[in-house]
C-alpha positions in Angstrom: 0.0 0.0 0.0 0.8 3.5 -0.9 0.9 5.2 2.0 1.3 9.2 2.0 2.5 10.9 4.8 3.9 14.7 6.0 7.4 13.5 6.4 9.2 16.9 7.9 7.2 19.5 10.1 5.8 21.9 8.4 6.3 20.4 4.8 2.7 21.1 3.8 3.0 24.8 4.8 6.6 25.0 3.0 5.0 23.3 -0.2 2.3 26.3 0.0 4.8 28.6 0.2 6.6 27.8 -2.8 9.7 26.2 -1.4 9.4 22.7 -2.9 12.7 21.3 -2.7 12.4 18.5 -0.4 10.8 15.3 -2.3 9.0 13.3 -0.2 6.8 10.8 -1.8 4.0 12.9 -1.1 5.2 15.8 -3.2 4.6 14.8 -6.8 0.7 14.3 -5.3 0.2 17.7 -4.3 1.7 19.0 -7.6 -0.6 17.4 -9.2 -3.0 19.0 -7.0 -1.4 22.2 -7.6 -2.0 21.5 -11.4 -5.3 21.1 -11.1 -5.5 23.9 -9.3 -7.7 22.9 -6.3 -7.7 25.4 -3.5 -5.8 23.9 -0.2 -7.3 26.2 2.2 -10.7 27.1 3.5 -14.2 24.7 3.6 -14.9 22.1 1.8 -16.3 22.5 -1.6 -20.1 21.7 -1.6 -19.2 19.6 -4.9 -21.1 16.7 -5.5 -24.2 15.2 -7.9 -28.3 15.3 -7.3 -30.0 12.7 -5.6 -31.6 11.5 -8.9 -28.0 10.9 -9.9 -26.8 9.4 -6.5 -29.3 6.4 -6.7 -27.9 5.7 -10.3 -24.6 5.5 -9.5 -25.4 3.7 -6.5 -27.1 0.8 -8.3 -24.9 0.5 -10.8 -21.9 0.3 -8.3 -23.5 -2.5 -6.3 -24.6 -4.5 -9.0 -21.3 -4.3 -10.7 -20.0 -6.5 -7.5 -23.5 -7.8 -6.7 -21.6 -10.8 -5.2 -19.0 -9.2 -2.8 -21.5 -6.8 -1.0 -21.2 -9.5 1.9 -17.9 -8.3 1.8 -18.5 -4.7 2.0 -21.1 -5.3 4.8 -18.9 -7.2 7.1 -16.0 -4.6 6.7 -18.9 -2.1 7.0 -20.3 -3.7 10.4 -16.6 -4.3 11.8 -15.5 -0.6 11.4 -19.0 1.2 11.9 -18.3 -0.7 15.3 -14.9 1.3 16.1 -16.4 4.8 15.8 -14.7 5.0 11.9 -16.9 5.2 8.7 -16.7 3.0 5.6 -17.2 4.3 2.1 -17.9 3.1 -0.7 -17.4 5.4 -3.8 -17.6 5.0 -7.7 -15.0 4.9 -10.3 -15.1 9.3 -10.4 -15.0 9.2 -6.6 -18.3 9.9 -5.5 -19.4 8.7 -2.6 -22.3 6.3 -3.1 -22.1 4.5 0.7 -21.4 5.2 3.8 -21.6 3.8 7.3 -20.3 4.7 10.4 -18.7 7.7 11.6 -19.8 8.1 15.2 -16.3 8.6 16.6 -16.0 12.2 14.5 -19.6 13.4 13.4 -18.2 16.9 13.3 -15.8 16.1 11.0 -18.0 13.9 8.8 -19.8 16.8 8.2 -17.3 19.7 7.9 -15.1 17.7 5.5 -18.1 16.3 3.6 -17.4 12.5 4.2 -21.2 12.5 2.7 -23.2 10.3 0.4 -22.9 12.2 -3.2 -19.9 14.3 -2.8 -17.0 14.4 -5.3 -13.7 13.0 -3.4 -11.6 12.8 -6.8 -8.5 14.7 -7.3 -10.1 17.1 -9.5 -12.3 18.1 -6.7 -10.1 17.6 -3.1 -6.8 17.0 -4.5 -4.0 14.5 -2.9 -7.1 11.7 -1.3 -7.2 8.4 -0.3 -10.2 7.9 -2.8 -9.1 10.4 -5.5 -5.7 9.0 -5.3 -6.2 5.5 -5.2 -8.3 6.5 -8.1 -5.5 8.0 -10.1 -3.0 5.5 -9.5 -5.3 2.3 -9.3 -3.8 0.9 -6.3 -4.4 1.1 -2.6 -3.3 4.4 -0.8 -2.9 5.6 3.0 -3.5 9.1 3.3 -2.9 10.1 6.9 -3.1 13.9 8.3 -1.0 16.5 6.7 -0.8 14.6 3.8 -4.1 15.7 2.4 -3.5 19.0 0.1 -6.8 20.3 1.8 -6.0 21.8 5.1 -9.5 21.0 6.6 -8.7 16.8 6.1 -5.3 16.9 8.1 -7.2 15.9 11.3 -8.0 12.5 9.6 -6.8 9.0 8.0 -7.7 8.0 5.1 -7.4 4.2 4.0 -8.6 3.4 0.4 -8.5 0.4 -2.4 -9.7 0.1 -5.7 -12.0 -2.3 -6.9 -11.6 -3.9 -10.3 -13.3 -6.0 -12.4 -11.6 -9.0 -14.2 -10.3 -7.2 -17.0 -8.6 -4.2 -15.1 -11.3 -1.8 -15.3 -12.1 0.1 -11.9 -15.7 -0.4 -10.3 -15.2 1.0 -7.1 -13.5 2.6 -3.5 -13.4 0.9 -0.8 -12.5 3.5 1.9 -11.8 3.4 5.7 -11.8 6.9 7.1 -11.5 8.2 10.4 -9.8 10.9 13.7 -6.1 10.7 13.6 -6.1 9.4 17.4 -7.8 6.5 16.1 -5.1 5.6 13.3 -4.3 1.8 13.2 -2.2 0.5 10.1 -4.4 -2.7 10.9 -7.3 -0.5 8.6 -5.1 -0.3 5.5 -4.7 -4.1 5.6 -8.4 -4.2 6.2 -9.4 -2.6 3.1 -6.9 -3.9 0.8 -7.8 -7.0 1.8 -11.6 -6.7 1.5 -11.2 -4.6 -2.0 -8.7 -8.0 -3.4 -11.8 -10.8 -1.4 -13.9 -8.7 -4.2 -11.7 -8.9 -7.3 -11.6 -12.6 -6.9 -15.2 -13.2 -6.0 -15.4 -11.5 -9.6 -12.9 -13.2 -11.5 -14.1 -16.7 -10.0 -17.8 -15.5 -11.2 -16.3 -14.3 -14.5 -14.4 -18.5 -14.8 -17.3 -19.8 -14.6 -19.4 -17.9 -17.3 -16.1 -18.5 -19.5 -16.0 -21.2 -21.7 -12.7 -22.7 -19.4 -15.5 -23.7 -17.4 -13.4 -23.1 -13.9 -9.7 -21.6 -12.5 -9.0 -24.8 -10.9 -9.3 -26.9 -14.2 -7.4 -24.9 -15.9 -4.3 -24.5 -13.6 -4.4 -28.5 -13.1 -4.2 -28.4 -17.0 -1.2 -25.7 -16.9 0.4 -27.5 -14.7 0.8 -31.2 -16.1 2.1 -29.9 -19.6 4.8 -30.8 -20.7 5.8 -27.9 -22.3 6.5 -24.5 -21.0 3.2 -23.0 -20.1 1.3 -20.4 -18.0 -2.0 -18.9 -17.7 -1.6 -14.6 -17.4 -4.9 -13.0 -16.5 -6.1 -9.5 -17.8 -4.6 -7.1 -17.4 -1.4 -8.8 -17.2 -0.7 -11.1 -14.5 0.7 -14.4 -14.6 -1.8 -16.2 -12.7 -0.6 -20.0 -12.6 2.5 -21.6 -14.4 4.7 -24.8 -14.4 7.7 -25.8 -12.9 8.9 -25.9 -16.5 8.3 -22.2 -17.5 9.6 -21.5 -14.6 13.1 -23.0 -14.8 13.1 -21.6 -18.7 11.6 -18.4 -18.3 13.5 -17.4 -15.2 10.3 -16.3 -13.0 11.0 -14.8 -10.1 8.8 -16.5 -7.1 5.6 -15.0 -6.4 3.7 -12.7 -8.5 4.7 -11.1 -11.8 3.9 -9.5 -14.8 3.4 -10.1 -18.8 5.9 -7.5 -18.9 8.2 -9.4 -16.9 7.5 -12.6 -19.5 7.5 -11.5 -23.0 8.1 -7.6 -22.4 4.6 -5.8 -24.1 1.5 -4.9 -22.0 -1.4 -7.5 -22.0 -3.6 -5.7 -24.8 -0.8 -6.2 -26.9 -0.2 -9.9 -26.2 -4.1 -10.3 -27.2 -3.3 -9.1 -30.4 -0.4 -11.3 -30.9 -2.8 -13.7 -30.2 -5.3 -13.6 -32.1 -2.5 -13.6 -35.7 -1.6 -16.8 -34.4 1.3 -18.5 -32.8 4.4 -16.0 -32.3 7.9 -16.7 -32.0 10.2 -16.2 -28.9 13.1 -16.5 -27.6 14.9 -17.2 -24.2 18.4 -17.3 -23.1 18.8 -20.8 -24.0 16.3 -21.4 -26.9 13.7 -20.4 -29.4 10.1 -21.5 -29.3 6.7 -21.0 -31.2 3.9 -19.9 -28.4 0.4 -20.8 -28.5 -2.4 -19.3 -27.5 -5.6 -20.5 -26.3 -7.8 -17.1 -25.2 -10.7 -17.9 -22.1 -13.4 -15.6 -23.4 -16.1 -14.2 -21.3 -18.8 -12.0 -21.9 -16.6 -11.3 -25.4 -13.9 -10.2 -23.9 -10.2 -11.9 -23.4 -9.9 -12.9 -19.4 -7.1 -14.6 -19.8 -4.7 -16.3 -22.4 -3.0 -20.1 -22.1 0.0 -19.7 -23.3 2.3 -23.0 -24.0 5.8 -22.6 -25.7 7.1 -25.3 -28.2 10.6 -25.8 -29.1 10.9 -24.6 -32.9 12.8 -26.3 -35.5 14.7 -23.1 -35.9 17.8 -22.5 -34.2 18.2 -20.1 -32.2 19.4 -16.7 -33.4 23.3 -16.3 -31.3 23.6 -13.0 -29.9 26.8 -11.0 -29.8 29.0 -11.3 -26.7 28.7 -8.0 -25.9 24.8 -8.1 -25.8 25.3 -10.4 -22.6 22.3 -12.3 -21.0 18.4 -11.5 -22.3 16.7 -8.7 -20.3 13.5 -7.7 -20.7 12.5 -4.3 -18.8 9.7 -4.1 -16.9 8.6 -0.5 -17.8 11.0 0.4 -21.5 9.6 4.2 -21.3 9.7 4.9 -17.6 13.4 6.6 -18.4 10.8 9.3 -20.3 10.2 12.0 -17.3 6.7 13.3 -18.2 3.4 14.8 -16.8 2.6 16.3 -19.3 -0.5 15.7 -21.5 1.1 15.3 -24.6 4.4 13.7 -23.9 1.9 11.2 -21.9 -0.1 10.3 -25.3 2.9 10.2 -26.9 4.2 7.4 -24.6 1.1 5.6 -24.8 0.7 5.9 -28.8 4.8 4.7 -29.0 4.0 1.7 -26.3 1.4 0.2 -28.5 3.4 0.5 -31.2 6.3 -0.8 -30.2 5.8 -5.0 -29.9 4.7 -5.2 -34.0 7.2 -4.8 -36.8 5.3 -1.2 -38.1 7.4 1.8 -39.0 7.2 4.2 -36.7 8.0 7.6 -37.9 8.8 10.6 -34.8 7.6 13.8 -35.5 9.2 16.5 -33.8 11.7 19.8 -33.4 15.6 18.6 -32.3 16.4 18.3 -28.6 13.3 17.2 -28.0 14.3 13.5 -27.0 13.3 11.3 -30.5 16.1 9.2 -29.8 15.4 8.6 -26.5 11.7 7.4 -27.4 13.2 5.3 -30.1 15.3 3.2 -28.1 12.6 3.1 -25.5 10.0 1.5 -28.5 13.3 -0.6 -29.5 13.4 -2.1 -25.5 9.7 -3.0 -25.6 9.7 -4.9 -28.8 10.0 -8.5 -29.2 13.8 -7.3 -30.7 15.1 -6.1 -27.3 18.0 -8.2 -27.5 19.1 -7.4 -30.7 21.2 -4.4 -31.7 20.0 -0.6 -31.6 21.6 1.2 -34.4 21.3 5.2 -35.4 22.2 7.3 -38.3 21.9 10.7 -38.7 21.0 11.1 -42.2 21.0 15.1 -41.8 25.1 14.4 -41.1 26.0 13.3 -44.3 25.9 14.0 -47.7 24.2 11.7 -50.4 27.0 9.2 -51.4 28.3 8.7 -47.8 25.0 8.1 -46.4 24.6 5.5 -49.1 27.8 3.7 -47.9 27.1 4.2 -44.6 24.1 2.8 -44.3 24.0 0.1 -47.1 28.0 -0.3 -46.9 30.0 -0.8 -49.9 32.4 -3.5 -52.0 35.8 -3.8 -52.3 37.2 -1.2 -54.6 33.9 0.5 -54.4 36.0 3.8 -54.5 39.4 5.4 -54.3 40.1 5.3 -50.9 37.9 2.4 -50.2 39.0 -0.3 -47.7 40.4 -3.6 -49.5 37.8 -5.6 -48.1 34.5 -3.5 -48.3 32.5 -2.3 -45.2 28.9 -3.5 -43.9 26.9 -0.9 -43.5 24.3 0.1 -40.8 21.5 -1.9 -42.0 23.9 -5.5 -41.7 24.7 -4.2 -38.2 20.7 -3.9 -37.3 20.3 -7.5 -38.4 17.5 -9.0 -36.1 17.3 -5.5 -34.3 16.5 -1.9 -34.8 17.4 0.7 -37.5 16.9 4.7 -36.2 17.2 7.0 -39.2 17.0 10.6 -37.8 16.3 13.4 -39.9 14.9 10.9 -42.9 14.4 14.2 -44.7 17.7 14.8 -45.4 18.0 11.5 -47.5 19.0 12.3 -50.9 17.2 11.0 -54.3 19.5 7.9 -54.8 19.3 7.2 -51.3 15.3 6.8 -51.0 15.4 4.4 -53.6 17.8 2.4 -52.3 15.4 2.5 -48.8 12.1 1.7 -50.7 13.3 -1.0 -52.4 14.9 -2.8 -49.0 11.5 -2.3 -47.0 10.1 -3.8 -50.4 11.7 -7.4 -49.6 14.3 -7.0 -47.1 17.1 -7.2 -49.9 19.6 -4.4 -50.7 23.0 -4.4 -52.8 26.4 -2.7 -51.4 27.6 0.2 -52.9 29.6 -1.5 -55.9 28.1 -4.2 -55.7 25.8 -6.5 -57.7 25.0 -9.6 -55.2 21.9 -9.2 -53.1 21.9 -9.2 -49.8 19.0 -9.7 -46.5 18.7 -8.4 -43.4 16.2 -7.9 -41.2 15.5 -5.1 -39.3 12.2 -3.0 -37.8 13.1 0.9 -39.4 11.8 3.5 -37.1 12.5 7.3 -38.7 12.3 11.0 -37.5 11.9 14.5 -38.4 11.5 17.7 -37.9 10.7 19.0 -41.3 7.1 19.0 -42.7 7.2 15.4 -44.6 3.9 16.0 -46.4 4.6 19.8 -47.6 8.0 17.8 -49.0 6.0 15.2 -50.5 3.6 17.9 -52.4 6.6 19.5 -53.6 8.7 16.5 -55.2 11.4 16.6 -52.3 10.2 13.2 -50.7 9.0 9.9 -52.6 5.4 9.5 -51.8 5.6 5.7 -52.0 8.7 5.8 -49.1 7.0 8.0 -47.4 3.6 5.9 -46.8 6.5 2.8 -46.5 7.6 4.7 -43.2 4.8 6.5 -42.1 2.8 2.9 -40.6 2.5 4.8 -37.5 3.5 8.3 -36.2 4.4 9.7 -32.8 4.2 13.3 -32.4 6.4 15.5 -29.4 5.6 19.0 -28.1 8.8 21.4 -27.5 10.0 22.2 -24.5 8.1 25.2 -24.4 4.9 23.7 -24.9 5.0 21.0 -22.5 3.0 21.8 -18.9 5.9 19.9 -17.0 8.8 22.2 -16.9 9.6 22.4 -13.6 9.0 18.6 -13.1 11.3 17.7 -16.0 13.7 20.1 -14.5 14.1 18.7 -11.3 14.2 14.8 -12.6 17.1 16.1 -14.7 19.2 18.3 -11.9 18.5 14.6 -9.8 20.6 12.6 -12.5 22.9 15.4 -12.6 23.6 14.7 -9.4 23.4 10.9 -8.4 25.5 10.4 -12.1 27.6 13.3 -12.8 29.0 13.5 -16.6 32.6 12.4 -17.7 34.4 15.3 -18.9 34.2 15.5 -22.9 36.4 13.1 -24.8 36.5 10.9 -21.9 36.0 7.0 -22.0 33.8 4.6 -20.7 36.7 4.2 -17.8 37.6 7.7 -17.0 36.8 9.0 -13.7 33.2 11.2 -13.6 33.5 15.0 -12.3 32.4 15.2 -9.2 29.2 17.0 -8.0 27.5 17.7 -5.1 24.7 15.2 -3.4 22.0 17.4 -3.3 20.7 20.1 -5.4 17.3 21.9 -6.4 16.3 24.7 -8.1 15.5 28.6 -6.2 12.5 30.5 -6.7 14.6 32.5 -9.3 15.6 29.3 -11.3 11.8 28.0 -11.4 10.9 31.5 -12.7 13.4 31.5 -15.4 12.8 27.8 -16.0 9.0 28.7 -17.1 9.9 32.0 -18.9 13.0 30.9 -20.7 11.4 29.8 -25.0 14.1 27.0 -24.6 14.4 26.8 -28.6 16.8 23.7 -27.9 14.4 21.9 -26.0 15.4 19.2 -23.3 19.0 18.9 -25.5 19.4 22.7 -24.1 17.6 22.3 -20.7 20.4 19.6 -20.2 22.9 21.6 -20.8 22.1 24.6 -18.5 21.6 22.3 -15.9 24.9 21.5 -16.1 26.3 24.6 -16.3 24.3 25.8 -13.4 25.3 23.0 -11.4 28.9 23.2 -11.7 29.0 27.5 -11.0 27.1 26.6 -8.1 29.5 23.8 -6.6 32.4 26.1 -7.5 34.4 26.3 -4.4 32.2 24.0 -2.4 34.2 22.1 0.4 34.0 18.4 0.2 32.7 17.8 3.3 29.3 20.3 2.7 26.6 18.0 1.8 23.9 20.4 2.2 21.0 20.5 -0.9 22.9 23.2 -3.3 20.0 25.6 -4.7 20.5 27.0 -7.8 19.4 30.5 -8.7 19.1 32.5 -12.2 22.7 33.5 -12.3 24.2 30.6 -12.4 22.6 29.8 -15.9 24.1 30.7 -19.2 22.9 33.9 -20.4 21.1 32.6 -24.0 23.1 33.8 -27.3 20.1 33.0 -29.7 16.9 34.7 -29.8 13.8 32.8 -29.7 10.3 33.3 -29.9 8.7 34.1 -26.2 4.7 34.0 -27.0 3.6 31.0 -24.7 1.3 28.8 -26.1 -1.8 29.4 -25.1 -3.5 25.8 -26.6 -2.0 24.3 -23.6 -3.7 22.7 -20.6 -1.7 25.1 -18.3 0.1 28.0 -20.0 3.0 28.9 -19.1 1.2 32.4 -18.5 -0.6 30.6 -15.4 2.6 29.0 -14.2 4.5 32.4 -14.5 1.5 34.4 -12.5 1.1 32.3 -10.1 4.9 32.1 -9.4 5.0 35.6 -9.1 2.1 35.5 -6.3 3.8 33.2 -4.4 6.8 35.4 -4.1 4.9 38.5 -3.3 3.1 37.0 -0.5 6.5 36.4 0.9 7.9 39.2 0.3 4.4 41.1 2.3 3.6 43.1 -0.8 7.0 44.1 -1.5 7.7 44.1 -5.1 11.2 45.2 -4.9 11.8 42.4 -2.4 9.6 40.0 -4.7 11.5 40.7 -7.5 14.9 40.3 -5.8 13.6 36.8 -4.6 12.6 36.1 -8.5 15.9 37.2 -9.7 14.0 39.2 -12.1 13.8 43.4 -12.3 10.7 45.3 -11.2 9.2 45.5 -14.7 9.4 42.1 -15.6 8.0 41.5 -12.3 4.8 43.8 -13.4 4.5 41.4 -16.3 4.2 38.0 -14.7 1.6 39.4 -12.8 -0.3 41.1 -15.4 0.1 38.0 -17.6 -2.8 35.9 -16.3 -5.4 38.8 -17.3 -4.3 39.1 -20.7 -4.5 35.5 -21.2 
C-alpha cells in the first residue's frame, strides 16, 4: 500500500509557500494537486451530484459486484463498530455509501465525508479515494498529507476495486480521527477490495468457456511444455515448474511484462494472428495461445511454448544475458498531456514490426523514445543502431548505411565495409532526420523495405537483413512530399504509425522535468568531454534543487533547444554553483538564475496558449507566491525572483491578458 504521509514538520505549509525542494513521496501528489488547481485552504467544496443521480450511480456500483456486498457489509459492520466510517465510492470518486462515523460526526460533516460528494482529485486533490483512483492501487492518506487543510485531522485508507479485466468499479474507503489511526485499517481494506476482485474473477471463470480456474491451472500445470495462464490485465496467474526454470520467474507474483516484455492488450493481439515466435536465453520457441473468453472479452490467455525447428538466433558477446524491462519508457520524465499520449501511442506500437516515424523539433528527445519503443519490442535483445541522415551527404550516407564492395571507391577499404543496415540485423534501425536523405538514397530505402534485400555500394549480389526501421523528423514530410522533395511511395512505407512530441516550451511539466534532470545530474555526474567509458566522472555535489529564481526562469525561458538545451544549462548551473564548495558540505545546493548561461540565440517568447496550463498561469502564479512572501514588497519580490521590477509587473499582469 501507498501510503502518503507529511514527512518533515511543516512540509505542507513550505509546499504552500513555494519552497518545494524536499521530495518526499507525497510531493509529486500535491503538484498534481497544484495542477489542477484545487484550493488547499478554507471549507470544503459543496461539490457533489443530485439525488436522482446518486441512486444511479449507486445501483450500478453494487450491482457491478453484486456478489461481494457480503464483503463490503462485514468490513462495514466491523468498522462502523470502532467509531470509523466506511465508504464506498464509484470509479469518479463519489461517494455512493457510507456507514459509520460516530467517533467524528463533526468532521464527517465539515469535511463532507457524505453520500454524493465528489472526493476525486479534480475536486479535493491529494485523497485516499481520488488517489487510489489515479493510481489504481491502494493508498494511505494520513493527516497532513491531504492537500486540503480541513482533512489533516483525519486518515484515510482506500483500495480500488476492479473488475476481471482491469477496469475500476469502485473505492473501498476506511476513514477516520487521527487518534484513532491503526495500520491494521489499510490491511483491512486492501484485503476486503482484493476478497472482491476474486469473488469476480471466479464469477467471470465460470461464465467462460474454461469452465473453472481450478481446471485450468491442473491443465497448466501437467504440460509438458512451458506453459502459464496470465490473466487480464497482465498477470501471470498459474505456471509450471517448466516455465519457470526456462523463463527465469521470479517467485511470487509477476507480470506479462516481466515474460515476454509488451503490455497484456498487446499480447491479445499477438494472439489472435496466431502462434508467435520467442526467444529465451537458451532457446527459441513457437507460443500458443488459447484465449478464455467471457462475456466477449479476453480474461485470460493459455500460453504453452514449443521448441521450434529453428535455431536459435546467437547474440553477440557483448549483448550479454536477455533482459526484458519491466517499464521500457519509464526513463521518459513526463506529466505532461502530450508527452503522456505520446508514450502511450509509442508503447502500442512498439511489440509489431510497423514503422514508426517521430515527429518533432531537435532536442526534444526522438532518440530517447526510439530506443525506449526498440526495449519493448520483441527485438530487445538485438542491436540498436542510429544514423543521422542530416550528417552526411548523399553518397556517404549511401555507404554508410548500405556499406559498400571492395574497390567500391578510391580510398575504399580492400575488403569492403557492412553498413548500418547489416549491423541492425534482427534488431533496430533509427534514421533521424529521414528528410535529409537524398534522391538515390530513397530508392535504395524503398526498395529494401520492399523485400528486405539491398546491394552494397559497388556491388551486384543481393543481400537480406532484417530489421524494424523506425525514422524521425522535424521537417514538414507531407509539404516535402507535395513538392517532389520526398517519394510518396517511401513515405507511406515509413509513415505505418506516427508519434508526435511538443517542444519544450509547450510542454505543462517544466519544472517537473527540471528537477528529474538536476537529480541525474547529481546521483550520475557526466565524464568530462572526450573521456571514456573508464575515465573517472567529475564530481558533484549530493544534493541540489532549483530557487524560486531558477523555477521563474525555468517557465519563462522559449528553450528553442528543448530538453537537449535544458540539459545543458543544468549543467552549467550545477557546476557554478559547486564552484568552491568544500567536500565535506553536503547540504542541498540551490540553484538561482545566475548561475545559468545567459542565452546567445533569440527565440520566440509567445507562450502557447493551446495548452492545458500556460505557461502564462505557471509564471502568475509564481510571481504571487513570491509577493506573498515578500508582504507586498515588489522590490523584495522581484529580488527573490531574480527578475527586475518591470518584468515583475509582467508576470503578474500576464494571467489577465491571457
Amino acid at each position: 500500500m501507498l501510503r502518503l504521509i507529511e514527512e518533515t514538520d511543516g512540509l505542507w505549509e513550505h509546499f504552500q509557500e513555494g519552497r518545494r525542494s524536499v521530495r518526499a513521496p507525497v510531493v509529486p501528489r500535491w503538484e498534481r494537486a497544484a495542477r489542477l488547481r484545487v484550493r488547499a485552504d478554507g471549507s470544503a467544496p459543496p461539490d457533489g451530484v443530485a439525488a436522482d443521480d446518486l441512486v444511479v450511480r449507486r445501483e450500478t456500483s453494487f450491482d457491478a459486484f453484486a456478489d461481494g456486498t457480503s464483503i463490503v457489509d462485514a468490513l462495514s459492520a466491523e468498522v462502523s463498530s470502532r467509531g470509523l466510517l466506511a465508504l464506498v465510492a464509484d470509479a469518479h470518486g463519489v461517494i455512493v455509501h457510507s456507514s459509520g462515523g460516530e467517533a467524528f460526526p463533526h468532521q464527517v460533516s465539515r469535511t463532507r465525508l457524505i453520500e454524493g460528494a465528489r472526493w476525486d482529485e479534480t475536486a479535493r486533490g491529494t485523497n485516499a479515494i481520488g488517489t487510489a483512483l489515479v493510481e489504481r492501487q491502494a493508498v494511505a492518506v494520513v493527516g497532513r498529507a491531504h492537500w486540503e487543510q480541513v482533512n489533516h485531522g483525519l486518515f484515510c485508507y482506500a483500495a480500488p476495486i476492479s473488475d476481471p479485466f482491469g477496469d475500476v468499479l469502485a473505492v473501498l474507503d476506511v476513514t477516520g480521527p487521527l487518534e484513532l489511526d491503526e495500520t491494521s485499517y489499510g490491511v483491512a481494506v486492501r484485503s476486503a477490495a482484493t476478497a472482491i476482485e476474486e469473488v469476480l474473477r471466479a464469477r467471470a471463470y465460470s461464465s467462460s468457456d474454461a469452465g473453472s480456474l481450478r481446471l485450468l491451472s491442473r491443465m497448466i500445470d501437467r504440460c509438458s511444455v512451458p506453459s502459464l495462464l496470465i490473466e487480464a490485465p497482465g498477470h501471470v496467474r498459474a505456471h509450471n515448474l517448466s516455465a519457470a526454470a526456462e523463463l527465469e520467474l521470479p517467485r511470487g507474483s509477476t507480470s506479462v511484462e516481466r515474460v515476454f516484455g509488451m503490455p497484456w492488450e498487446e499480447l491479445v493481439l499477438a494472439a489472435r494472428s496466431g502462434p508467435a515466435s520467442f526467444e529465451t536465453r537458451r532457446r527459441r520457441y513457437v507460443v500458443e495461445f488459447e484465449p478464455v473468453v467471457a462475456g466477449g472479452r479476453v480474461l485470460a490467455l493459455a500460453c504453452f511454448l514449443a521448441p521450434s525447428a529453428r535455431p536459435r538466433t546467437p547474440l553477440p558477446p557483448a549483448q550479454g544475458p536477455v533482459q526484458i524491462p519491466i517499464s521500457a519508457f519509464d526513463e521518459i520524465v513526463a506529466s505532461d498531456p502530450a508527452v503522456i499520449h505520446a508514450k502511450r501511442v509509442a508503447a502500442s506500437l512498439a511489440p509489431s514490426d510497423v514503422p514508426v516515424l517521430l515527429l518533432a523539433a531537435t532536442g526534444t528527445g526522438k532518440e530517447l523514445f526510439a530506443q525506449a519503443i526498440h526495449r519493448a519490442s520483441t527485438r530487445t535483445t538485438h542491436p540498436f543502431v542510429a544514423l543521422n541522415c542530416g550528417a552526411l551527404s548523399g553518397g556517404l550516407l549511401e555507404t554508410e548505411l548500405f556499406g559498400y564492395g571492395a574497390g567500391a571507391f578510391t580510398g575504399a577499404n580492400p575488403r569492403g565495409s557492412e553498413g548500418k543496415l547489416t549491423a541492425a540485423h534482427g534488431g533496430t534501425l533509427f534514421l533521424d532526420e529521414v528528410a535529409e536523405m537524398s534522391a538515390p538514397a530513397q530508392a535504395m530505402l524503398l526498395r529494401f523495405l520492399e523485400d528486405g534485400s539491398y546491394h552494397r555500394v559497388g556491388e551486384s549480389t543481393p543481400r537480406y537483413a532484417d530489421v524494424r526501421l523506425l525514422c524521425a523528423t522535424c521537417r514538414d514530410l507531407p509539404e516535402l512530399v507535395a513538392t517532389g522533395a520526398f517519394r510518396k511511395d517511401l513515405f507511406y512505407r515509413i509513415n505505418g504509425g506516427n508519434v508526435r512530441l511538443p517542444t519544450l516550451r509547450e510542454r505543462t511539466d517544466r519544472l517537473e522535468l527540471a528537477r528529474a534532470l538536476l537529480d541525474r545530474l547529481v546521483t550520475t555526474p557526466a565524464r568530462p568531454p572526450g573521456a571514456t567509458a573508464s575515465s573517472p566522472r567529475r564530481s558533484a555535489p549530493r544534493r541540489a534543487h532549483l530557487g524560486a529564481s531558477a523555477e521563474a526562469w525555468v517557465l519563462d525561458h522559449g528553450w528553442p533547444g528543448n530538453v537537449r538545451e535544458l540539459k545543458t544549462a543544468l549543467a552549467h548551473a550545477l557546476a557554478l554553483a559547486a564552484a568552491g564548495r568544500p567536500a565535506s558540505d553536503d547540504t542541498s545546493l540551490e540553484l538561482t538564475r545566475d548561475h545559468f548561461p545567459e542565452p546567445l540565440l533569440a527565440f520566440d517568447p509567445t507562450p502557447v496558449d493551446h495548452r492545458p496550463t500556460s505557461r502564462k498561469g505557471a509564471l502568475h502564479t509564481l510571481a504571487q507566491e513570491a509577493l506573498a512572501r515578500a508582504g507586498g514588497n515588489m522590490s523584495e519580490a522581484a529580488r527573490t525572483l531574480g527578475v527586475a521590477r518591470s518584468t515583475l509587473y509582467r508576470m503578474l499582469s500576464r494571467a489577465s491578458r491571457s
